[in-house]
C-alpha positions in Angstrom: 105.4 222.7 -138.2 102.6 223.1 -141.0 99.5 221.4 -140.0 96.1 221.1 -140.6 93.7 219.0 -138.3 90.4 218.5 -139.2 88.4 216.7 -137.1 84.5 216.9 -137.6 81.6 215.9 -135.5 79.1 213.9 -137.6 76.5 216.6 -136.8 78.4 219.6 -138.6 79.8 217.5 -141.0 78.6 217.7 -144.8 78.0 214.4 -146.5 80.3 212.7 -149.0 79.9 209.6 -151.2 77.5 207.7 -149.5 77.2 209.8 -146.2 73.9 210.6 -147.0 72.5 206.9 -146.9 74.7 205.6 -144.4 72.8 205.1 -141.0 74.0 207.8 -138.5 73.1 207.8 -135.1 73.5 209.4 -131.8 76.0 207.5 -129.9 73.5 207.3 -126.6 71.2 205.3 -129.1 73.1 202.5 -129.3 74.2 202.1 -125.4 78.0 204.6 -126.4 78.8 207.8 -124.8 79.5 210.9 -127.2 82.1 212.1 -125.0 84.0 209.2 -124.5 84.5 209.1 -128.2 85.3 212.7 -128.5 88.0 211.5 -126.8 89.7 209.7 -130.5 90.2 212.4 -132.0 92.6 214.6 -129.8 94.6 211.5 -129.4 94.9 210.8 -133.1 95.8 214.5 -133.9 98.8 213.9 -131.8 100.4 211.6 -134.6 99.5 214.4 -137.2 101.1 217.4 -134.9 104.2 215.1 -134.4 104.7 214.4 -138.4 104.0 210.4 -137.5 101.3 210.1 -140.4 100.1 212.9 -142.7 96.4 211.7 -141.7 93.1 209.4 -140.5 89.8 208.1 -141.3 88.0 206.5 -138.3 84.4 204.7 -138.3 82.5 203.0 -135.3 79.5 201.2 -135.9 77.3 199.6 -133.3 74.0 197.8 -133.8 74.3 198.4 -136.9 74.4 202.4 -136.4 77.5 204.7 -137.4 78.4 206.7 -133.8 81.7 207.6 -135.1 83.2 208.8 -138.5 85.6 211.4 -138.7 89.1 212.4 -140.7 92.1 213.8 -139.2 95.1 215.4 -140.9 96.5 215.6 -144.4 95.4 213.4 -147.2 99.3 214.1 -148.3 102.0 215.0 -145.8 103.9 217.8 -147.7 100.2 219.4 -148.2 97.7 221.5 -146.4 94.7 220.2 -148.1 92.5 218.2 -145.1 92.3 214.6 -145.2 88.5 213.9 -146.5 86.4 211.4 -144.9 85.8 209.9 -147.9 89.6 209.2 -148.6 90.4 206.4 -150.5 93.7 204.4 -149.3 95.4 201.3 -150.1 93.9 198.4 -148.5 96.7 196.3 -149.1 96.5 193.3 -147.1 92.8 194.3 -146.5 91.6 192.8 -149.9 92.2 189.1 -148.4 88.9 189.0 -146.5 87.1 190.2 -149.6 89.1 187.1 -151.5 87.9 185.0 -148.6 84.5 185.4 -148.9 84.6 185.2 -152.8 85.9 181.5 -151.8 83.5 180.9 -149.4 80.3 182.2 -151.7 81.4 179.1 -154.1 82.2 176.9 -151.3 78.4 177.5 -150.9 77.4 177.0 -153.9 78.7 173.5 -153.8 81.5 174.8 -156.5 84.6 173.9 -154.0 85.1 172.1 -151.2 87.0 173.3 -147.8 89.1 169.9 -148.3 89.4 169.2 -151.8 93.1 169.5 -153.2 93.6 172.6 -155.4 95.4 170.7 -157.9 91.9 169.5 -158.9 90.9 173.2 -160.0 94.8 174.4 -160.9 96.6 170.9 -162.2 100.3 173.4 -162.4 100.0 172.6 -158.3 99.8 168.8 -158.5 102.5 166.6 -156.7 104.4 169.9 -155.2 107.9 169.6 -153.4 109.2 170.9 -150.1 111.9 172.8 -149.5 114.4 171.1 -146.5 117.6 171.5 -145.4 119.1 168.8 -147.6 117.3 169.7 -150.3 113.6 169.2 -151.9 111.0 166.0 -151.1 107.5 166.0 -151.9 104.6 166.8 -150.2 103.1 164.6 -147.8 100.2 165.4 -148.9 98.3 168.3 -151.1 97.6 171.5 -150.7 93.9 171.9 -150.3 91.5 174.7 -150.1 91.4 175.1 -146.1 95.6 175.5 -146.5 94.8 178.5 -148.8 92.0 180.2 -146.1 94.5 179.7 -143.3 97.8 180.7 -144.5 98.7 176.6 -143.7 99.7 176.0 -147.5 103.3 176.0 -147.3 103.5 178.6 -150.3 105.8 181.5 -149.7 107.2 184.0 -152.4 108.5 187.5 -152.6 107.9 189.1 -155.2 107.3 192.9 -154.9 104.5 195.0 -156.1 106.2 195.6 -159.1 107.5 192.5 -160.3 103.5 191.1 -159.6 102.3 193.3 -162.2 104.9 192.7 -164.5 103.5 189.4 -165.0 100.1 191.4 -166.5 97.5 188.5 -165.7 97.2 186.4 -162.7 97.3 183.4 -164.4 100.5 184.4 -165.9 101.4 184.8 -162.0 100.0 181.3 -161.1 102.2 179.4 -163.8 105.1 180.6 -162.4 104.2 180.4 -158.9 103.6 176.3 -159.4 106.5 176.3 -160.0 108.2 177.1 -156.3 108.7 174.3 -154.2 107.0 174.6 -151.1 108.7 176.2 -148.2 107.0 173.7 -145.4 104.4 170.6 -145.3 101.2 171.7 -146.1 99.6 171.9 -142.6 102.2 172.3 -141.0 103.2 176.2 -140.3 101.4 179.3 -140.7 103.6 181.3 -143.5 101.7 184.9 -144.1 100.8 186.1 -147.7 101.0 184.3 -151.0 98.3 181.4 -150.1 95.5 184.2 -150.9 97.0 184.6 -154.3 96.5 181.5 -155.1 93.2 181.3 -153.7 92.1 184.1 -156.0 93.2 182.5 -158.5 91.1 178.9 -157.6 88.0 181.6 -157.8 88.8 182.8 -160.8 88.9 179.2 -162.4 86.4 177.5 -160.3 83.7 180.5 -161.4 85.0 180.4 -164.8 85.3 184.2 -164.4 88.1 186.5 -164.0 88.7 187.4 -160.2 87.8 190.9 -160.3 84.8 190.5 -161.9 83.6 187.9 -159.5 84.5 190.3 -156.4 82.9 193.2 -158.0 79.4 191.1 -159.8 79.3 189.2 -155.9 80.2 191.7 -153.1 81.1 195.3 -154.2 77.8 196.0 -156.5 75.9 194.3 -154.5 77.0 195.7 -151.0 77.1 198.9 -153.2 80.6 199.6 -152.5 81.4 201.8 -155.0 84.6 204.0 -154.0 85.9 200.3 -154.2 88.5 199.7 -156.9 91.4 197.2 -157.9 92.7 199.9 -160.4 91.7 203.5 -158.8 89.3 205.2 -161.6 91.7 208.8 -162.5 89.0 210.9 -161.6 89.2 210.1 -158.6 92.9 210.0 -158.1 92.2 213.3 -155.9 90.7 211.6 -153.4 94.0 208.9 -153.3 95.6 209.0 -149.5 99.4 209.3 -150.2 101.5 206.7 -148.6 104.1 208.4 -146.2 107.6 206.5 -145.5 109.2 207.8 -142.9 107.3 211.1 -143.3 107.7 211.7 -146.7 104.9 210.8 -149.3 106.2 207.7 -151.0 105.6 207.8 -154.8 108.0 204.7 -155.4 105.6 202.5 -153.7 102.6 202.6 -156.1 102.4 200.4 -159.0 103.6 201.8 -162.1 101.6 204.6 -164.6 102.2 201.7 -167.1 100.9 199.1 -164.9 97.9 201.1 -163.9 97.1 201.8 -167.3 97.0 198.3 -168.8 94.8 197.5 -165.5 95.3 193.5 -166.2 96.7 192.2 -163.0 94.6 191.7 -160.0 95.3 189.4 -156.9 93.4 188.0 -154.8 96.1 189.2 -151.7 96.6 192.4 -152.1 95.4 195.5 -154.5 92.2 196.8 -153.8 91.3 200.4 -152.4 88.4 201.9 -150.5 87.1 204.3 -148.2 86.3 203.9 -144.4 82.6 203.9 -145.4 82.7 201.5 -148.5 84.7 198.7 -146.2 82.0 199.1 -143.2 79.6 197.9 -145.4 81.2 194.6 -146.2 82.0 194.4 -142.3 78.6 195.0 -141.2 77.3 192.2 -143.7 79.7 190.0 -141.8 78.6 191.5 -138.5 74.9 190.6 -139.5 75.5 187.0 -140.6 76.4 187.4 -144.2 73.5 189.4 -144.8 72.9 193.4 -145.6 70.0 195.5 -147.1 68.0 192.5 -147.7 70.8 190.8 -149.9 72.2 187.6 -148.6 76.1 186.8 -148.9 76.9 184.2 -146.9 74.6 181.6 -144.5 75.0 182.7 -140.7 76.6 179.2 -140.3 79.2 180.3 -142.5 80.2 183.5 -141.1 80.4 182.0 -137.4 82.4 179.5 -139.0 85.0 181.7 -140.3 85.7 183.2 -136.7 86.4 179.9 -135.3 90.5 178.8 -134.9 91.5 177.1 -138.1 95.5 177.0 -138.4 95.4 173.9 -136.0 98.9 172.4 -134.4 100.6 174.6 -137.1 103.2 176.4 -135.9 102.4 180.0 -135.8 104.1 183.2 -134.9 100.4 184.6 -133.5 100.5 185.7 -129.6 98.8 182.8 -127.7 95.5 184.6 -127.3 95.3 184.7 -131.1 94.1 181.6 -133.3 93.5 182.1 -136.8 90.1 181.5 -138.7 89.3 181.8 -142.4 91.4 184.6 -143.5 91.2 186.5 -140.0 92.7 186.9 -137.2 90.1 185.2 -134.2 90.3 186.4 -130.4 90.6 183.3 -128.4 90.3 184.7 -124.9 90.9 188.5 -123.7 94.1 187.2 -121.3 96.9 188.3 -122.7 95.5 191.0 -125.2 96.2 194.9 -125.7 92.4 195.6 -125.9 88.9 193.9 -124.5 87.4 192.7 -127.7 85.5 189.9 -126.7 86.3 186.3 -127.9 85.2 185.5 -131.5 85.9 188.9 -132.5 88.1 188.4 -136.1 89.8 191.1 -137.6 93.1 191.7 -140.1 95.0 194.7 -141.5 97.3 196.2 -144.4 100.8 196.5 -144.4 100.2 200.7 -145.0 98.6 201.1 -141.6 94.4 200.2 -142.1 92.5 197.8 -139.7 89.5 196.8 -138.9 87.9 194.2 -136.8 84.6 193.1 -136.5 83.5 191.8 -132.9 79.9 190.2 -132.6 79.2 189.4 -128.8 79.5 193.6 -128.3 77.8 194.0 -132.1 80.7 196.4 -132.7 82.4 197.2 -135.9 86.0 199.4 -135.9 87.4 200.8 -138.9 90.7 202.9 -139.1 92.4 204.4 -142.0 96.0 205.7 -142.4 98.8 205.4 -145.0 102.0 205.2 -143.5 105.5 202.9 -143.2 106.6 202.0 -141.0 104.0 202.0 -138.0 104.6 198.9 -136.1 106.2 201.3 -133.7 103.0 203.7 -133.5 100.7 202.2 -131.6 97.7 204.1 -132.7 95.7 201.1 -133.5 95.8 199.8 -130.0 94.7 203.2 -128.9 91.6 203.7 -131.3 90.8 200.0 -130.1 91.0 200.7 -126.5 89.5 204.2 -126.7 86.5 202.9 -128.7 85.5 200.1 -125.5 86.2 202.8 -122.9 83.3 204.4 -125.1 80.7 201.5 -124.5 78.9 202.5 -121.5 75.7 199.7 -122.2 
């Protein structure tokens, strides 16, 4: 089987992007053993050697100090060339904490409200109907801006990558989107996706400024995350991480050349790409209370808010030890779970394998890169999770 595995110990390993400025440390500095850690990588490479994934980026953070941060693999599976630790993947369903804390920045700002009824920024969603088993009646009540943080909306559509960008503007999305009936109560059940779409969409009008140019003026030039892109720059197109589908590279799945060209469409759910490195930064502003470099995001008060359970009564298909906060998943008690993060640690994911979560009481941040579907049968993440704890020795 043709493989490559590179895995690279921060002290031999050359800097990329902004390696040079991010804050490295021995892992013995910040109460971690080296050797424990040493431990990820042999265990990852087994995924590589069995043709599971063409490749990883990994990042531990603690205290504010990177311990960990190392690439594994192929940045494309039908290629020898080594994965790069300064890779860019496909957040996917990673771009909805960054929407999150666009909201909560206005929210802030006294622009929105947590209850106010989005109909009062986007009117198309006024008096909404409900879909039921004899047919549609309306809403008990509206949708408002805490139904859009939690996934508690009742909006639900399926429209695929394609047909999104088809529509070439998000508010060319949102006009037909009003137009769906709701699929439950608002309130009432925890349906995963399309609420963040529309959330994006309340920033862009509430701000009075398109939605990417709100993330990128707000968090990514600020937090200088600038490997960060809705439409990937072509020049760096080489750094790209190839989506694998079972275990070939996936071409079909990327929005079109035509799509990408026009670059008009971006949503607030899905769409943006990173690197490992650029998304610890916006995770260790969250880690510190909203704050990072001397710039101020979010109050303290905010962020522990977020990481607080928010869905309610709804009904929700979240293990028990699970609640859900503002946009993440929240750890409610360590009974019950694959892992020991600690309670009011928050973390989410993206549909093409990355995670990260972000766990204050042990001042922790986790960060793991992959592009591959299917991988709910891989169980990788519960493995870098696990191996990274067993690596906390104070």
């Amino acid at each position: 089987m043709r493989t490559l595995i590179l895995s690279l110990a921060l002290a031999t390993l050359p800097n990329v992007g902004m390696a040079e400025e991010a804050p490295i440390a021995a892992p013995e500095s910040v109460g971690m053993s080296a050797e424990r850690l040493a431990r990820i990588g042999p265990v990852l490479n087994q995924y590589v050697e069995r043709g599971d994934v063409p490749g990883f980026v990994t990042l531990i953070a603690r205290r504010g100090k990177i311990v960990h941060y190392e690439a594994h693999g192929r940045r494309v599976m039908e290629d020898d060339e080594p994965m790069p630790r300064d890779a860019i993947f496909d957040l996917a369903s990673m771009t909805k904490p960054l929407t999150v804390i666009a909201a909560l920045m206005l929210y802030e700002q006294g622009v929105i409200g947590i209850g106010d009824p989005i109909h009062k920024f986007l009117p198309a969603f006024k008096d909404q109907q409900v879909k039921t088993e004899t047919g549609l009646e309306a809403a008990k009540r509206p949708v408002n801006v805490r139904d859009l943080l939690t996934h508690t909306s009742g909006i639900d559509w399926h429209w695929n990558r394609h047909e999104l960008v088809a529509f070439g503007t998000l508010a060319a999305h949102m006009e037909e989107a009003a137009k769906i009936p709701l699929s439950e109560q608002p309130g009432e059940a925890w349906i995963y996706g399309s609420s963040h779409d529309v959330l994006s969409y309340l920033v862009e009008v509430a701000s009075d400024q398109r939605f990417d140019r709100f993330v990128q003026d707000n968090l990514l030039t600020p937090l200088e995350m600038t490997d960060t892109h809705f439409w990937l720059p072509p020049a760096k197109e080489a750094r790209r991480a190839m989506v694998t589908k079972d275990g070939k590279s996936d071409l079909a799945s990327r929005y079109s050349l035509e799509a990408a060209k026009k670059a008009t469409y971006f949503r607030g759910a899905s769409g943006l790409q990173s690197t490992a490195l650029d998304y610890w930064r916006f995770c260790q502003m969250l880690l510190n209370g909203g704050e990072l470099d001397g710039v101020r995001y979010l109050s303290p008060k905010t962020v522990e808010w977020i990481a607080k359970d928010h869905a309610g009564d709804a009904t929700s298909p979240l293990p028990e030890h699970l609640g859900f906060g503002f946009g993440f998943a929240v750890a409610l008690t360590q009974a019950g779970a694959s892992d020991p993060r600690a309670p009011g640690s928050y973390w989410w994911g993206g549909s093409q394998g990355t995670s990260f979560w972000i766990d204050p009481a042990t001042n922790l941040v986790g960060i793991l890169m992959v592009q591959t579907v299917p991988h709910d049968h891989l169980a990788f993440h519960e493995q870098f999770a696990a191996l990274t704890y067993a690596a906390i020795v104070d």
